[in-house]
N, C-alpha and C positions, 0 to 999 in steps of 0.2 A: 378439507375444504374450509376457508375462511368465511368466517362471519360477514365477510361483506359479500362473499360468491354466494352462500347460503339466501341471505337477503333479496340480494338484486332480482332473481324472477318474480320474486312476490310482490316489490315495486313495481316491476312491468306490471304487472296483471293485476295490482290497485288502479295505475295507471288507465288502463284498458279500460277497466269495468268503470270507472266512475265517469273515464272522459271520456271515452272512446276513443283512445289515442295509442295506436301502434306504435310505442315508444322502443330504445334502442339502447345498448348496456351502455356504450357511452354518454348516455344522458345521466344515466343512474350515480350520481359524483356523493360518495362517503368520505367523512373525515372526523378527525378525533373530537371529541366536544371541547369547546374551549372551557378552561378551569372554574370562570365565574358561571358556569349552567349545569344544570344536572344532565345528568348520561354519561354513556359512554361513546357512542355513535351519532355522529350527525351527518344527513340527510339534506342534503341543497336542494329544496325545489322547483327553485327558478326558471329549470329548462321545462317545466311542465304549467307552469303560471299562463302562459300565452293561448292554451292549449283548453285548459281548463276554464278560462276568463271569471276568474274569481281571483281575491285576494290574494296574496305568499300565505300571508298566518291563516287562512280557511283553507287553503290546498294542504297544509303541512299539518294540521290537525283533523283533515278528512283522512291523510292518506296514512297517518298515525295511529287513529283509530281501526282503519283495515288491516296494518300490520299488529296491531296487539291483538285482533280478535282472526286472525288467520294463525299466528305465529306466536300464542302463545309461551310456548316454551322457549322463545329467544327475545321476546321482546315485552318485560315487564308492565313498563309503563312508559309515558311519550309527554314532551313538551313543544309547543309549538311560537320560535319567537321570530316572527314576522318570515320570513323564505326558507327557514333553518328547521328541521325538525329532529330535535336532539332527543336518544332515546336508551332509555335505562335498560340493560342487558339482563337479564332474568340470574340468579346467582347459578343456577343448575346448570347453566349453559358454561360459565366461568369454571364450575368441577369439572364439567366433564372436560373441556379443555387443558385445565390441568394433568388429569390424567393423563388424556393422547398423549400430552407432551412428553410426559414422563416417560410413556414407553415408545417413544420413536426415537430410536439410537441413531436415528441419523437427523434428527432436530433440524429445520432451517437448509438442509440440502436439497437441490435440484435433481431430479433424473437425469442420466447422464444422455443426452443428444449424440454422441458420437460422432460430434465434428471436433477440429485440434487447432486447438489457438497457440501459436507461439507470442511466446513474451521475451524481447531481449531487455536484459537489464544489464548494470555494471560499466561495461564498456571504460577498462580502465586503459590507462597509459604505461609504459613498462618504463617510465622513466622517473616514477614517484611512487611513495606509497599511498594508500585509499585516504580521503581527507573527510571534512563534515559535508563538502556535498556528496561524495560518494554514499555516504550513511541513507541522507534520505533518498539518494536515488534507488539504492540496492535492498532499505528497505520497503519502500513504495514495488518495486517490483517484484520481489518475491511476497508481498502482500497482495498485490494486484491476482498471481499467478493461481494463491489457496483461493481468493474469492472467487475467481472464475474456474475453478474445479470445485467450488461448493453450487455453482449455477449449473453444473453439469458440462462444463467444455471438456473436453482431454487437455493437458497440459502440457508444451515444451517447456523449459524455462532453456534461453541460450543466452551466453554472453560473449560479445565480441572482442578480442582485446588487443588494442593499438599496441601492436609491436615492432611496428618498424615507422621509420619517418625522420624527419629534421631533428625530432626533440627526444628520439631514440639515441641518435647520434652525439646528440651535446654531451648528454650524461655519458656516454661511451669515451668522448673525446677526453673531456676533466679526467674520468677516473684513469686515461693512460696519461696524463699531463702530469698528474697532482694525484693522483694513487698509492704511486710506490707500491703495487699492487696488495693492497689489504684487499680483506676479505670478509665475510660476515662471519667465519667463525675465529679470522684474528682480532676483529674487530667486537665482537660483541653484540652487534646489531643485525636486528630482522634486515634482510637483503635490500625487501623494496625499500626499506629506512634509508641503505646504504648507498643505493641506487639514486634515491632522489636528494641525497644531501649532495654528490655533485652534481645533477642537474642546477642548483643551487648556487654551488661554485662555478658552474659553465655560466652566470646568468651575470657574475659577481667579477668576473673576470673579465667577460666582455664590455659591459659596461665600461671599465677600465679601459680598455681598448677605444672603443665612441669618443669616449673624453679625450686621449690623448691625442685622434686623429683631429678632433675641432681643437683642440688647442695649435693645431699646426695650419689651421685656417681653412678642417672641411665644413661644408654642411652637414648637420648632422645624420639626414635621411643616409646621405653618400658615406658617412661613415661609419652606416649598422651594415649597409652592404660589402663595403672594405675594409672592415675589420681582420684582420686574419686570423680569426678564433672562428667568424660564420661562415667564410669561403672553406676552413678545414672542415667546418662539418657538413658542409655543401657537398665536399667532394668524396666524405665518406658514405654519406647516402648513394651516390652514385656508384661507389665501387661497391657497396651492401647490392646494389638492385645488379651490379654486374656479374654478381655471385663471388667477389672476391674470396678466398676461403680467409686469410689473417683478419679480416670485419668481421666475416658470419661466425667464426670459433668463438671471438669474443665477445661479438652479439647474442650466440648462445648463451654461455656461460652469465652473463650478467643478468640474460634473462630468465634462466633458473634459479639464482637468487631472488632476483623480483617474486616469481611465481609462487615460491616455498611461504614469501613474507606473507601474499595476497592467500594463499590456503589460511593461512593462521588466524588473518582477520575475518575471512568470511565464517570460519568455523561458531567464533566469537559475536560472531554477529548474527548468526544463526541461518545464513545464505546458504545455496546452494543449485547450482544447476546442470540439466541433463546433456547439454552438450555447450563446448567452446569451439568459437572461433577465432581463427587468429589471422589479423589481417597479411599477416607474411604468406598466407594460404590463399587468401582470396583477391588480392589487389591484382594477380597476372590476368586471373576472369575477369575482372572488371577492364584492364585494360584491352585485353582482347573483344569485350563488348565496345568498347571506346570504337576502335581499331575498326572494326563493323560498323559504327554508327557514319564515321568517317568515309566508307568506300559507298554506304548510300547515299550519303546525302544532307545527314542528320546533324551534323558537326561540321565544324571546318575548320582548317589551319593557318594560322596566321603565319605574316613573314618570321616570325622569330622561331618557326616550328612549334609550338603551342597549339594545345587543338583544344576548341572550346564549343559550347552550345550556346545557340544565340535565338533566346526565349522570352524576346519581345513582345512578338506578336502573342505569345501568351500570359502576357501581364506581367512581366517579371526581367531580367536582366541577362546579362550573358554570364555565363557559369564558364568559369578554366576546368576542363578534366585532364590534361596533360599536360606538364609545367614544358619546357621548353627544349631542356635536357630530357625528357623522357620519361621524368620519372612521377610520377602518380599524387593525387590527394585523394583525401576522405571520399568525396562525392565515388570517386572511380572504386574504392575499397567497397563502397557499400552499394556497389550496383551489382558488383562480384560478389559479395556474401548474400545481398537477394535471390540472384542468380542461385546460386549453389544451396541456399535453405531450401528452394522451393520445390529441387531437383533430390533435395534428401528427404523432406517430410511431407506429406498431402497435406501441407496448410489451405484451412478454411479460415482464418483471420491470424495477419499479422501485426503485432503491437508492439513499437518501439517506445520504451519511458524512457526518454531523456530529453533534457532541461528546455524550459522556453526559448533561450537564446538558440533555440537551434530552430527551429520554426519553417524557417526560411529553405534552412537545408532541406528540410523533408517535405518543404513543398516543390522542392526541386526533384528529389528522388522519386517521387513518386511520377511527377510531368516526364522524366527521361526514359524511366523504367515504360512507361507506357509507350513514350515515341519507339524504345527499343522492341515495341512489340511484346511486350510480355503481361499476358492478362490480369495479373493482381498488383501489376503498378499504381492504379486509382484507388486500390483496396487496403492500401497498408494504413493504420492507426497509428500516428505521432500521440503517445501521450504523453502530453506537453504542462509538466510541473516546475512552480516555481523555484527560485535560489531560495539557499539558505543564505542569512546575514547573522550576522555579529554588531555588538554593539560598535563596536566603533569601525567598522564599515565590512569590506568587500576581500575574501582572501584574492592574496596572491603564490601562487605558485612556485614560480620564478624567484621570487622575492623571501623563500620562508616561511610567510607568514599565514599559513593555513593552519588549521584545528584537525592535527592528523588522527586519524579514525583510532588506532589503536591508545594512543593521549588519551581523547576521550573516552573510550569505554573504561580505561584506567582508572578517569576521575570520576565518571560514574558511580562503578561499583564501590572503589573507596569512601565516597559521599554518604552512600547508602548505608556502606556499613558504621559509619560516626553516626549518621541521624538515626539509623535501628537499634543501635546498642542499647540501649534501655529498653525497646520494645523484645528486643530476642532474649536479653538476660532475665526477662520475666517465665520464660519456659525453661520446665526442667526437665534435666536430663540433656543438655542440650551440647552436641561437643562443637568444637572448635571447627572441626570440617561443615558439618550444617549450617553454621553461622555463616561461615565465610560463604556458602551454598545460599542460602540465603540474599546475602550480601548482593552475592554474582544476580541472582534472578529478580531483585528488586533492581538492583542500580542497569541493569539492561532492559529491565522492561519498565522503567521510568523514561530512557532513551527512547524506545520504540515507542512509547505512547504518544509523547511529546511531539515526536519529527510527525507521528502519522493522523494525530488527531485536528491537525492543520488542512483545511481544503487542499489539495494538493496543489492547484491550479494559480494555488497564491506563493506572494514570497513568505517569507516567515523569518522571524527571528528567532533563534537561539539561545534560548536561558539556563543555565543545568539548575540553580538552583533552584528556580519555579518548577523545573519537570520532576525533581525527588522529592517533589512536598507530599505529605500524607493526607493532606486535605485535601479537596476540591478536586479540579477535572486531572488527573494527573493518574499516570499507570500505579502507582501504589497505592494512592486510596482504592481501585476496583482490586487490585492482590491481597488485600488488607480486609477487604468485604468478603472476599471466596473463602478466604483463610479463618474468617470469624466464623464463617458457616460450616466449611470441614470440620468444627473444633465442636459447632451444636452438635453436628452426626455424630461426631464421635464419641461426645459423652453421650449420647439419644442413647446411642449401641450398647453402652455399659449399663444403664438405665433402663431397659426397655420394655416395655409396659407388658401387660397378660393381658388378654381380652379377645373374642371372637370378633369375626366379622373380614370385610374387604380389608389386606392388607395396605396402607397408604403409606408408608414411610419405609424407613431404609431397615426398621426393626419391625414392631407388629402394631396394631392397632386399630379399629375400625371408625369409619368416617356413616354410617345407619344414622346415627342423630345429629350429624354435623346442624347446627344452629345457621340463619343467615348468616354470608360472609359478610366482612363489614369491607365498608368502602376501598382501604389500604391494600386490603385481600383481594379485590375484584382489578384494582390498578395493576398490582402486581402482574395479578393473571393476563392482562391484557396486554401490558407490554414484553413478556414473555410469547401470547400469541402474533406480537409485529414481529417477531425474527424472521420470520420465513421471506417477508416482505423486504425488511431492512437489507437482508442478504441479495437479494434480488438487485434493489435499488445501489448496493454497492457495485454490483458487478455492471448493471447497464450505466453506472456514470464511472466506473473505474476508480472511486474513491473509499478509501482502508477509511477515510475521517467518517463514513456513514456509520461503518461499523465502530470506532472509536466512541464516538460520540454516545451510542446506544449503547454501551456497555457499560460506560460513565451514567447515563440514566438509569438504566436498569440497578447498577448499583446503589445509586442512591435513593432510590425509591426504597429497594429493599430497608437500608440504614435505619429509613423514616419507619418502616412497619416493624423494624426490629426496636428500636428505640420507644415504639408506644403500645406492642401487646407482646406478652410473652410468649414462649416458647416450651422450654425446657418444664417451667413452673407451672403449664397452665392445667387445672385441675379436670377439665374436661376431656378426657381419652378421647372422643373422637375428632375435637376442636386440634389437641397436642399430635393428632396422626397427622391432620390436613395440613397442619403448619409445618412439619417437619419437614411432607411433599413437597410443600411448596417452597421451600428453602433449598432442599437437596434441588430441586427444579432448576433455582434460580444460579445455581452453582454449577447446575450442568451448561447452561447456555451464556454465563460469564466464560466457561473454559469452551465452549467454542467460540463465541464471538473472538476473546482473544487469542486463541491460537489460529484463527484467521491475519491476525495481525502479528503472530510469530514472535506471542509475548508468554513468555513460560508463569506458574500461578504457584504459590508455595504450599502444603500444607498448612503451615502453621508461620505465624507473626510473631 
């Protein structure tokens, strides 16, 4: 039970007795004391003011006075500054909190509810490899997916993966143009590498095309449709959707390269999930759902054969689900893979993480899915996060010019390991696999802290060399803080004291004469006791940056209490057990907060 559930009845029933007023938990409003007041808890009494018809500062120093003399052993002392009544936590109540925390191996987790959230994340293209947006998208959702199994959901994680379409085709088309059929192992490159380097050439070529038609006097709109590089790949989608077997062979085949590249990076990335979809599987459902909507009523066809939804009168526009040849978009893909999730797993919440720019689309799937009749149309969750940017602007695709996923973790770890070398050369005993071990879990969890300690909701820009810094908000200053404290425990262990009494630390020692804790001590402890809450608050707003954020504080709170009492030296046995707790403490809920965010922690620095 937290300090403010402990509190709150006692509030009522000062409340009661003084005013006569049947007050209500939510009137009861606690928050952290601001740093210029003493305490630890403050008390808003505002909503009791009217009630009371006396002053703020005589309600919050009457009702002050009945919580220290009911509640002694949680409430030291009290200050009262005008509606605010901030109040100093008794140090007994901070141990024994320590304690609990210590021995609850399951720190900051929920009971589990027993309903199953699906979370789709990735949702890649089989015609490029993963880039810097996939990074934060794939990390945001496999972070979304530990913090809603720490709130107690069941977890799916599913990813959908665009495998067939126009821009399936392009890359298909170049590498029979311009292939000469290499391969990734004539070639030397990861598949999806190889895969999207002619998407690339299909992009690079055509354009050539455009140009030469307007220099023959077309318009240009008429000459991206007359090109004969996007009528060829027009007609191979159609012969792909006709089951040609000479398309789907080498539609296979290219897209087993793809797939081998995309295992390698998610590995690396530390992704992972419990079932795929692939829209070659699910786009006939969704058209057959079309095809249904069509014989009610719901849709209609236009002269060109084109069947579309026309969602005016629900505030929005008319949507194509059937191009005009037959053949399928996104919106129809993903009415079939709703379809068919829902018919595989007893979802109680569905939640798709992909990018703002799609907004629109899943205000659409959600309005069709309902008109299709289907009852968790209204109920599916768009979690809708911002772009990544680059200094000098916006990837393109098409164009090259993206920050490909596996580059990056490259130059991550690389970085990592230039800027640690003087910190790793200082341990000894240390081989060259460790370092490089090292290397890998600092320069990825520099990555992962960076994309995720960003509100997600926002854009964000991209720095590597601000996210490997060892200062300030950054994943290596908080692996650099665990690592300083694994290294107390570990000399504690070599060292470790003789003496009777309650064992507190990770060797022996008793805490009988612990002395008051002093202020750094009592901070500590307390925001060690917001986890349970922080974790909470990440999962109902779906943001990893909640928990990012607290584990950059709690770190450096620590820093500041390690930086001004000691530790190892301090002569007092039962002060050097308390402290030791509360450090191995602080290292246990570092390594969960970030293994919530799917950031690995090193022994040693």
């Amino acid at each position: 039970m937290t300090l403010e559930q402990q509190l709150t009845p006692v509030v009522l029933q000062a409340v009661k007795e003084l005013y006569g007023v049947e007050a209500n938990n939510q009137q009861v409003q606690f928050q952290k004391t601001r740093p210029e007041f003493e305490g630890h808890l403050t008390l808003v009494v505002f909503p009791f003011v009217k009630a009371a018809r006396k002053a703020p500062a005589q309600v919050a120093a009457e009702i002050g006075e009945y919580l220290q003399a009911r509640c002694p052993q949680l409430v030291e002392r009290y200050n009262a500054v005008q509606g605010f009544l901030n109040l100093v936590i008794a140090g007994s109540y901070w141990l024994q909190a320590l304690r609990d925390i210590a021995a609850d191996d399951n720190y900051g987790c929920q009971p589990d509810r027993h309903q199953l959230m699906m979370v789709e994340y990735s949702s890649p293209n089989t015609n490029k490899p993963l880039h810097l947006g996939h990074v934060r998208n794939n990390l945001l959702g496999a972070s979304i997916a530990r913090i809603q199994e720490a709130n107690g959901w069941r977890v799916v994680k599913t990813n959908i993966v665009n495998d067939r379409g126009i821009h399936i085709c392009k890359s298909m088309l170049a590498w029979l143009r311009f292939g000469n059929g290499e391969t990734p192992e004539s070639t030397g490159k990861k598949g999806d590498h190889l895969i999207g380097d002619y998407y690339v050439r299909f992009d690079r070529e055509y354009k050539k095309q455009i140009d030469e038609l307007k220099a023959q006097g077309m318009d240009e709109e008429t000459a991206k449709k007359e090109a004969p590089l996007i009528k060829e790949a027009q007609a191979m989608l159609l012969r792909w959707e006709q089951g040609d077997k000479e398309v789907r062979d080498l539609w296979a085949k290219m897209n087993s390269w793809v797939y081998a590249g995309f295992d390698e990076t998610y590995r690396r990335m530390g992704v992972s999930f419990d079932k795929i979809y692939y829209e070659s599987n699910t786009y006939l459902i969704g058209k057959q759902e079309v095809e249904r909507g069509l014989q009610e009523g719901l849709f209609y066809r236009r002269e060109d054969g084109s069947v579309w939804a026309d969602l005016t009168k629900d505030g929005l526009d008319e949507k194509l689900l059937l191009r005009k040849d037959g053949t399928s978009v996104y919106m129809t893909q993903d009415i079939g893979t709703a379809k068919l999730r829902f018919q595989d797993y007893p979802i109680n919440r569905m939640v798709y993480v992909v990018g703002n720019e799609q907004e629109y689309h899943f205000k659409v799937l959600s309005l069709l899915l309902d008109k299709l009749g289907f009852p968790f149309g209204k109920e599916l969750v768009h979690f809708s996060y911002g772009m990544v940017e680059l200094p000098n602007g916006k990837m393109k695709s098409r164009e090259g010019t993206v920050v490909d996923a596996d580059d990056l973790m490259d130059a991550m770890v690389e970085t990592a390991r230039q800027m640690s070398a003087d910190k790793v050369n200082t341990l000894t005993d240390i081989s060259d696999e460790e370092a490089k071990e090292i290397a890998r879990i600092v320069g990825m969890g520099a990555l992962k802290y960076f994309i995720l300690k960003v509100d997600p909701r926002k854009n964000m820009l991209f720095n590597p060399e601000e996210s490997i810094d060892f200062n300030g908000n950054t994943g290596p200053f908080i692996q650099y803080t665990y690592a300083r404290i694994r290294s107390v425990l570990r000399k504690a262990e070599q060292t470790c004291c003789d003496c009777d009494g309650e064992c507190a630390c990770p060797g022996c020692g008793c805490t009988a004469s612990l002395p008051a804790l002093n202020d750094k001590e009592m901070a500590l402890i307390q925001r060690l006791a917001d986890y349970p809450s922080v974790v909470k608050q990440a999962g109902d707003d779906f943001s990893p940056a909640v928990i990012a954020n607290y584990a950059y504080a709690l770190a450096s709170e620590f820093n500041s209490f390690y930086h001004d009492y000691s530790i190892l030296n301090e002569k007092d046995e039962s002060v050097r057990a308390f402290r030791l707790q509360l450090s191995a403490t602080v290292a246990k809920v570092i390594h969960s907060a970030t293994s919530l965010l799917g950031i690995e922690l090193p022994e040693r620095m």
